[in-house]
N, C-alpha and C positions, 0 to 999 in steps of 0.2 A: 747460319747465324753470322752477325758480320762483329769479326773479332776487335774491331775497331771502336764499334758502342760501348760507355761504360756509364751512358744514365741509364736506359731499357735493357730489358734481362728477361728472363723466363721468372725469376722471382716479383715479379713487379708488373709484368704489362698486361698480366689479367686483371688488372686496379686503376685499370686507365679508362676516362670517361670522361664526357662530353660537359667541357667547364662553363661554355654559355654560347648560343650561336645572336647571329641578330638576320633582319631580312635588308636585302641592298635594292630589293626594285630593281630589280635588272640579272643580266647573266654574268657572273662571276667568273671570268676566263684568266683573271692575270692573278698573280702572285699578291699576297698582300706582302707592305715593307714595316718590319717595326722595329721602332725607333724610341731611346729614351719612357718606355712605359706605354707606347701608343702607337697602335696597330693600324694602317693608313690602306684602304683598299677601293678601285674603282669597278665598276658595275655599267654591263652594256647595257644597249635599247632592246627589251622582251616586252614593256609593260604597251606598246603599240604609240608612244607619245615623241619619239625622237628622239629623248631627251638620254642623256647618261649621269652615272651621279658618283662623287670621289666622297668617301666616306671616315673619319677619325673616332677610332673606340679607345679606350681607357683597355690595354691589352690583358689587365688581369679581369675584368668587370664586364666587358662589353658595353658599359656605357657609353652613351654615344656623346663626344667630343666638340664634332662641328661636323656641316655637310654642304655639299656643293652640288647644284645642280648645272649640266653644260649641255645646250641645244647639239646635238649628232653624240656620236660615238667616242669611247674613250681606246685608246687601242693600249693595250697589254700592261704592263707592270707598271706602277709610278716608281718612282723614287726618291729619296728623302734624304739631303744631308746640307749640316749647317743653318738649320731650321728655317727650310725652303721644302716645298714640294714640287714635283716637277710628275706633268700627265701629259702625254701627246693624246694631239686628237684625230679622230678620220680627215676631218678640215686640211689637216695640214696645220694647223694649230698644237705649239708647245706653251702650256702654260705653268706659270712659277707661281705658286702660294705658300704663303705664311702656313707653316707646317702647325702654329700654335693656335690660328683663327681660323685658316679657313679662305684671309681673304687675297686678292688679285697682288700679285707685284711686280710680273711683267710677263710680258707673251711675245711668241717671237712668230711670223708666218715661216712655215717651207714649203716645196712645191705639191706635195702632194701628204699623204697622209703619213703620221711620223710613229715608230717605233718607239720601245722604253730604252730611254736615256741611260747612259751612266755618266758618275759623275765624281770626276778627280780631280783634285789640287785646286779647286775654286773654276773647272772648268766643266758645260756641257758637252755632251759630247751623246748626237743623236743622229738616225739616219732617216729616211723619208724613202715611199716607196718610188721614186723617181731614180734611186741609187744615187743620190747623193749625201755626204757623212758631213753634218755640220760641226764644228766648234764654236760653243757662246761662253759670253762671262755667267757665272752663274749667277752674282748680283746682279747684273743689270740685264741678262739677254742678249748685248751688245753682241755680234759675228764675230769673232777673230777670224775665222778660217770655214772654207766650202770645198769639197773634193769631189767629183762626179768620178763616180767607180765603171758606172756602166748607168743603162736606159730600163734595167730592171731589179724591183725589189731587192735590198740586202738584210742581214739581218741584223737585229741589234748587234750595239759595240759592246767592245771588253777594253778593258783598258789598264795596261799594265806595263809599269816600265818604259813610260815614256813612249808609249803606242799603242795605236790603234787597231784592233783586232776585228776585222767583218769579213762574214761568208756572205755570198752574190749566191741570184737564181744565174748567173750568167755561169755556175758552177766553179768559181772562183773565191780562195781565201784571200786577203789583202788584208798585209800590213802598213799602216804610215805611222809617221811622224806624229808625235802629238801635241807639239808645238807649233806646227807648220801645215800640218794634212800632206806632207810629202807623201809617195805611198814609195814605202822601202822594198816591198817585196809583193808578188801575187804569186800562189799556188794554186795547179788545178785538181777538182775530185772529179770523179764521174759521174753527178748528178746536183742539182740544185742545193745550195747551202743556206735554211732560214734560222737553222738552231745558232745558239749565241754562242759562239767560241767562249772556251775555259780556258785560264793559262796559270803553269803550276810548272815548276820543277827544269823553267827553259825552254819551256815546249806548249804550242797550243796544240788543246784537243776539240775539235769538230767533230758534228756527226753531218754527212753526208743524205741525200735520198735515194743513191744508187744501194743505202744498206751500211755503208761502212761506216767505222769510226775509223778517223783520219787526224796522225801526230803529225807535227811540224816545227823545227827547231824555230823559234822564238824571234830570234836573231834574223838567220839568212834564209829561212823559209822553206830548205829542202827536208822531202818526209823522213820523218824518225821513225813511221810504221805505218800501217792501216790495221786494225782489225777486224775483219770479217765478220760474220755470226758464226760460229758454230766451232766445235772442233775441226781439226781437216780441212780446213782454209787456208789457201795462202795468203803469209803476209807480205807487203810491198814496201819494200825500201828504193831510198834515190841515195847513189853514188852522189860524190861530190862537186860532180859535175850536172846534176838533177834527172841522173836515167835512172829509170827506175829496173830495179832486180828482184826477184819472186824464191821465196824462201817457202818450204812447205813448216804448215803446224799441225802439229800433231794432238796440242792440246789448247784447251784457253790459256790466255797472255792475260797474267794476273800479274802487278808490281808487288814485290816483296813488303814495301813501305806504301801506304797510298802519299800521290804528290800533294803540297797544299796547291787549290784550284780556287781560283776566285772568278765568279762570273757577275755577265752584267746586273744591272740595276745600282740602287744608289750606295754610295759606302762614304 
């Protein structure tokens, strides 16, 4: 049981049931965002038409709000703040809609097909599978800033404290600036990074595809730890000079307090 939850219980969650579903035309892969009373969720191409559809429910109701149809695919999460919607597309296509209609209010091209956005302080902030990390105005679309990490896939941003958080298939973490796309720091894991870094407490956390979860102090980028699977793993720290040193565990690495972690999508 996780000691943490205090709405579900053993008294309560044999009473839990299904409050209304609806159908999206398509395959439901990303997260839905909800926002102010209303549940905002995009749907790929299954129905054989091309087409993908961004979809607004009424979140206690399921009644449907408004809906949008987009020629090709929508790629993963939207997100929603300051009453904009914001969907990339396979195209390479970011598009901004009126979170309350439904309709068009700006789109921006990148080079290839773009991940889910996040978005802070009136800024975009999205990546594209070419490895490059954009910055837009969020009213208007307008570029502030463009950073090429590398020539392959990264994964969405996180964005916290005045920086930019993305893991690379080049098996690279990189922090920038998020003012400028400066990049203040890269750290390497030993396998591809498509999950969205979390950052909580000083420290991102990454999950890795060589298996690990992988800490990294915030700031200057050298690791706070790795965790393994299993009991009887070693965990990997970096000196302060970024060598890394191998401590054996004995048990799971459970924090006493969990950290607050905020990850991508819109806020």
């Amino acid at each position: 049981m996780n000691p943490y939850e205090n709405v579900l219980g053993p008294s309560n969650a044999g009473g839990l049931a299904v409050a209304w579903t609806v159908r999206m035309l398509g395959l439901v892969e990303s997260s839905p965002a909800v926002v102010d009373g209303v549940a905002y969720a995009a749907a790929g191409t299954t129905n054989g038409t091309g087409n993908s559809f961004v979809r607004a429910f009424l979140a206690s109701t399921g009644h449907l709000v408004w809906a949008r149809q987009f020629q090709g695919a929508a790629t993963r999460d939207v997100a929603v703040a300051n009453g904009l919607l914001y969907v990339g597309m396979l195209d390479g296509a970011l598009h901004a809609l009126d979170a309350a209609t439904g309709a068009d209010v700006w789109s921006f091209g990148a080079g290839s097909f773009v991940l889910s956005p996040d978005v802070v302080g009136g800024v975009v902030y999205v990546t594209d599978s070419f490895g490059e990390v954009f910055a837009l105005d969020a009213a208007t679309g307008a570029e502030l800033w463009m950073t090429q990490l590398s020539t392959i896939p990264p994964s969405s941003p996180t964005v916290a404290d005045g920086r930019v958080y993305v893991g690379s298939s080049d098996h690279d973490v990189y922090a920038m600036d998020a003012a400028t796309g400066r990049i203040k720091w890269k750290a390497p894991t030993g396998g591809d990074v498509s999950s969205t870094p979390a950052v909580g407490g000083g420290t991102v956390y990454v999950g890795s595809d060589d298996g690990d979860l992988y800490a990294f102090d915030a700031k200057t980028g050298p690791c706070a730890g790795r965790r393994p699977r299993g009991p009887g793993s070693s965990l990997r720290r970096r000196s302060p000079m970024g060598r890394c040193t191998w401590a054996r565990l004995t048990t799971t690495c459970t924090p006493s307090t969990p950290p607050r972690v905020g990850f991508g999508g819109g806020s």
